[in-house]
C-alpha positions in Angstrom: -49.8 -11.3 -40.4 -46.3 -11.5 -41.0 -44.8 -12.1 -43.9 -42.4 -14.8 -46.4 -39.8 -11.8 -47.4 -38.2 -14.2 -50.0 -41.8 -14.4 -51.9 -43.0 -11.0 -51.1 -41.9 -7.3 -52.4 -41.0 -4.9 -49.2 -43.8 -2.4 -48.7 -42.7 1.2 -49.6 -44.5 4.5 -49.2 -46.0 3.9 -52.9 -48.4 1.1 -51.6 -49.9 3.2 -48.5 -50.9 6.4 -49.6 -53.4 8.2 -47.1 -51.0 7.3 -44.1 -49.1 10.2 -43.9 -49.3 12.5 -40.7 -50.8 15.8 -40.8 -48.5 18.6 -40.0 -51.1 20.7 -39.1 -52.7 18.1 -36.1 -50.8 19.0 -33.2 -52.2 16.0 -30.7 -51.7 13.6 -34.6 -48.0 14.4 -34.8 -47.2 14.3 -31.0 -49.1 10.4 -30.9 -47.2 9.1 -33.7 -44.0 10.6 -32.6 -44.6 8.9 -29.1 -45.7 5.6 -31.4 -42.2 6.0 -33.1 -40.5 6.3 -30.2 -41.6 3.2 -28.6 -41.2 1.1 -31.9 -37.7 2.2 -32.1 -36.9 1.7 -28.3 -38.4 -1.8 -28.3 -36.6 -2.8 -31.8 -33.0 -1.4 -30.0 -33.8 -3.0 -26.6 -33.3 -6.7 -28.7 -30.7 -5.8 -31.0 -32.7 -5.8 -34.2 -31.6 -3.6 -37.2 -34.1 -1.5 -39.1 -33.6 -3.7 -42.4 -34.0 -7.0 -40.4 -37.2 -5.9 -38.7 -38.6 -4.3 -42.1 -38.4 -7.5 -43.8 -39.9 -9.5 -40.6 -42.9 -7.6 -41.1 -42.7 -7.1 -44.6 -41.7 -3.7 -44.9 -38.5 -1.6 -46.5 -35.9 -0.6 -44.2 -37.0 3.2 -44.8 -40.5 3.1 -43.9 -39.5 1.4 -40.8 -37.2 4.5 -39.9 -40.4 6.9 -40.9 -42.3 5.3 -38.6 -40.5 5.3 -36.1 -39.0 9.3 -37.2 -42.7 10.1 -36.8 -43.4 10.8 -40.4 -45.6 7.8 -41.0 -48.5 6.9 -39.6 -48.3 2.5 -38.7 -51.5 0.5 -40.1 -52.7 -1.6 -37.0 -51.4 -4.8 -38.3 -47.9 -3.2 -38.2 -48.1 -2.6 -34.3 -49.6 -6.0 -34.0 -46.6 -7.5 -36.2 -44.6 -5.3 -34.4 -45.8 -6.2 -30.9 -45.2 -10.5 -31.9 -41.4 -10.0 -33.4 -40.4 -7.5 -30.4 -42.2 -9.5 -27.4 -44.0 -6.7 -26.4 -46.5 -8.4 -24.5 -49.0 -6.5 -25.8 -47.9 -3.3 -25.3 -47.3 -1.9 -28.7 -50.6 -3.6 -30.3 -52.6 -1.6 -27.6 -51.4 2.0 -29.2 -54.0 0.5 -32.3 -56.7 3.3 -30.8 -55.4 6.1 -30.7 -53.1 5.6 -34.2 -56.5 4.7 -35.7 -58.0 7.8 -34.6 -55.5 9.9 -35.8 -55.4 8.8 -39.2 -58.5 10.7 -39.3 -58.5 14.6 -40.1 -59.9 16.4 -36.8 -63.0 17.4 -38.1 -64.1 13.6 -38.6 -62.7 12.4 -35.3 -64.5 15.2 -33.3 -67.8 13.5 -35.3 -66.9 9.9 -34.9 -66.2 10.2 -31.3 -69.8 12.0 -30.8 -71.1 8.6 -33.0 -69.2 6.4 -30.7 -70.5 7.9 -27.8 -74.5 7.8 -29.0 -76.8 5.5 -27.8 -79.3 7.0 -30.6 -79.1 8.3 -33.1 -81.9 10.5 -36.0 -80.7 12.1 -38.9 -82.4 13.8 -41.6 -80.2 14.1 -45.3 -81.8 16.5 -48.6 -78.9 16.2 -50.7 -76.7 13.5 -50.4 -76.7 9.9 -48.9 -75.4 10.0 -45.3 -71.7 9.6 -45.1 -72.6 6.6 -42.8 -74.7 5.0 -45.5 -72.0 5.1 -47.8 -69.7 2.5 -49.9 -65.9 3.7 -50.1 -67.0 3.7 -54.0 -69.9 6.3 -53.6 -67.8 8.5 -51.5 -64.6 8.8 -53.6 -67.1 9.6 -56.2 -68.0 12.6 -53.8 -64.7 13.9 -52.9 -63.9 13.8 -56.2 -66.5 15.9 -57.7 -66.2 18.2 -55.2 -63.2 20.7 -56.7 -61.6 20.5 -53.9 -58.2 19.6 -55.5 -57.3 16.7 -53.4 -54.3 14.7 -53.6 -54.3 11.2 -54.0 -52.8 10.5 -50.5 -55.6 12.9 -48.9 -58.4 11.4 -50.7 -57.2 8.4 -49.5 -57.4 9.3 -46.2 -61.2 11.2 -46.8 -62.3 7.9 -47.6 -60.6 5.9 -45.1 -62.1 8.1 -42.3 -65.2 8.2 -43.9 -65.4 4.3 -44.0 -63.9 4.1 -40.1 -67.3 6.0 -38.6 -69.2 3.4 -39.9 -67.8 1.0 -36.7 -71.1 2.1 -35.4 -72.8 -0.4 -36.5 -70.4 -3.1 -34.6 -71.0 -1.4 -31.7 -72.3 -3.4 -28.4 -74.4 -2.7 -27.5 -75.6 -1.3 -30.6 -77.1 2.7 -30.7 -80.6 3.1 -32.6 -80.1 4.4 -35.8 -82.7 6.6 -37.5 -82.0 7.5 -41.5 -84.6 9.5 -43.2 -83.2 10.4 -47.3 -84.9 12.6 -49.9 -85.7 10.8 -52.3 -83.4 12.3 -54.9 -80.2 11.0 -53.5 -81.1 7.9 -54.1 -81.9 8.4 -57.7 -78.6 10.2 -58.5 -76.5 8.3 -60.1 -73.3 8.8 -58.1 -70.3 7.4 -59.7 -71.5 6.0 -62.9 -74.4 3.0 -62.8 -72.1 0.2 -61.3 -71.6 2.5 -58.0 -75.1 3.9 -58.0 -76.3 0.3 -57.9 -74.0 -1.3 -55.7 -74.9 2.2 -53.3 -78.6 0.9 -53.3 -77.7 -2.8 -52.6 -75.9 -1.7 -49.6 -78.6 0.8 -48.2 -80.7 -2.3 -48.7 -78.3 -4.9 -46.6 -77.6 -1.7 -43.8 -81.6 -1.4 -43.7 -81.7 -5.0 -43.0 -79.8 -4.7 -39.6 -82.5 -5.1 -36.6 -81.1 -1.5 -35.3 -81.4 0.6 -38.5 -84.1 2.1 -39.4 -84.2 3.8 -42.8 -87.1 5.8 -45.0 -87.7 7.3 -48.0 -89.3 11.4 -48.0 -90.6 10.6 -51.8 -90.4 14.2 -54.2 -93.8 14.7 -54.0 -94.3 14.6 -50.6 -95.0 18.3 -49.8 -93.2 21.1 -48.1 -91.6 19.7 -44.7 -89.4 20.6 -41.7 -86.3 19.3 -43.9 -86.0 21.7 -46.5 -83.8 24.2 -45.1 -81.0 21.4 -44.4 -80.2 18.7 -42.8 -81.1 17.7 -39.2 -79.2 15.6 -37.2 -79.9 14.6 -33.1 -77.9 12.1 -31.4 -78.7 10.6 -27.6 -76.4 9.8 -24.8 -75.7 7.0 -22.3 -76.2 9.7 -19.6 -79.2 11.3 -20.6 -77.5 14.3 -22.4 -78.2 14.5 -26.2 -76.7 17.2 -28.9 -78.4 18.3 -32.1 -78.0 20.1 -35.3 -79.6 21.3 -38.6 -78.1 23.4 -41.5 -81.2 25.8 -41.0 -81.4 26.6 -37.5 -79.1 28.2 -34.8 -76.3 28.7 -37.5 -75.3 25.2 -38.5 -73.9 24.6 -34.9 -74.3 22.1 -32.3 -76.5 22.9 -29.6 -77.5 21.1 -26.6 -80.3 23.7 -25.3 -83.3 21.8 -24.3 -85.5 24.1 -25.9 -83.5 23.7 -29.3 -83.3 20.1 -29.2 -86.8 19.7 -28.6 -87.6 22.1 -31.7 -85.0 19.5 -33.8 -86.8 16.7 -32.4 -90.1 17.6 -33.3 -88.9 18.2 -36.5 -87.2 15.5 -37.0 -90.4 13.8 -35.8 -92.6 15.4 -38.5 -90.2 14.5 -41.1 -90.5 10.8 -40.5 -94.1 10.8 -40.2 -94.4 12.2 -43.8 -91.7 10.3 -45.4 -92.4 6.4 -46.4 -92.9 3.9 -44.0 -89.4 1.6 -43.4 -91.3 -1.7 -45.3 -92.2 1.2 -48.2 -88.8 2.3 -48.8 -87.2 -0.9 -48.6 -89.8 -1.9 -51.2 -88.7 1.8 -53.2 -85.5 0.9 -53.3 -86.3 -2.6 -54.5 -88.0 -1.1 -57.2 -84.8 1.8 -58.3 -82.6 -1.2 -58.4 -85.4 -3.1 -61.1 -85.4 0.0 -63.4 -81.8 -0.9 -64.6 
């Protein structure tokens, strides 16, 4: 949306911070710099100055030139903006894709294209609530517990690619999604008691969706399948389907039939023992009540 530069302060560096490239993602820093490229082409080809198209679309005249240096990555309303003041037709507004994608580190991307690409999907989570599952509140909570030292910029960005996977559920047609969570996750309080309940409130409104299913494997329940890790196996459009579990075939994806099936059956065993969905709906119901 663009923007009344008399009432409004020019965006600087200071108000995006995740949206910095990656030096170390090759294919990341040769899209942006082919981004940049265009941006600054198009603005040149009309005779517009950096400062002048910065305030158009509500930015400072030196995030304009990072952008289009390379050094920044755009937000998708800044190629749309971009696209309307430059009469691109279009043109620059279609690059959203793959500058969304690459605002994402590689590991995640790798994982939210397999999520895209699923047309079902089971997974099996002992120790934390699935990253899918998650509010952007739970999960900085997570990252930053984890030691891990991050700046705010990258935990920024954590977040931020954490929260894009969960287009899945937009998807259309949309992919059958399987959750099974240990009981325990759900009881840790995450964040402080305002995050571990708005946590539950959301597994409650995700559950709700006609695609999700979601159960509870309650702490006494007994030995299962699901102790040595988590277990995820996702389906394909073309019949193909990949799997994993932290406690077979070394943490790595496999597509072997004969693995899969072992995944699947244990993945099958684990939701026969854990609660039925209309139990844990009904646990949950009752973990939100105790506070």
């Amino acid at each position: 949306m663009l923007v009344d530069t008399e009432a409004v302060r020019l965006r600087t560096e200071a108000d995006e911070p995740g949206w910095e490239v990656d030096p170390d993602d090759e294919w990341g820093v040769a899209v942006i710099a082919t981004v940049g490229r265009q941006l600054k082409l198009r603005r040149e080809a009309v005779g517009m100055r950096a400062a002048e198209f910065g305030k158009r679309l509500g930015y400072g005249e030196d995030m304009v030139y990072k952008i289009e240096g390379g050094k920044r990555i755009p937000r998708p309303e800044y190629l749309e903006d971009a696209d309307r003041v430059l009469g691109a037709g279009g043109l620059l507004a279609a690059m959203k894709e793959d500058v969304e994608k690459v605002r994402y580190p590689r590991k995640v991307r790798d994982l939210a294209d397999m999520e895209a690409k699923a047309v079902e999907m089971g997974v099996y989570v002992g120790l934390s609530i699935h990253g899918l599952l998650q509010t952007p509140e739970h999960a900085r909570a997570l990252f930053e517990v984890s030691q891990s030292s991050y700046s705010e910029p990258e935990l920024e960005r954590l977040v931020a690619a954490r929260m894009g996977r969960k287009s899945i559920f937009e998807r259309s047609p949309r992919p059958a999604l399987s959750f099974v969570q240990e009981e325990v996750t759900l009881r840790r309080r995450v964040g402080g008691t305002m995050v571990w309940r708005q946590q539950l409130e959301h597994l409650l409104e995700v559950a709700q969706l006609r695609n999700v299913t979601l159960q509870v494997m309650p702490t006494d329940s007994g030995a299962h399948p699901g102790l040595s890790g988590k277990i995820e196996v996702l389906k394909f459009e073309d019949g193909t389907a990949t799997g994993r579990s932290d406690g077979a075939y070394n943490g790595r994806p496999t597509s072997d039939p004969k693995q899969l099936r072992i995944l699947e059956l244990r993945y099958s065993t684990i939701r026969a023992q854990a609660l039925t969905p209309r139990e844990s709906l009904t646990f949950v119901e009752q973990l939100l009540g105790e506070t």
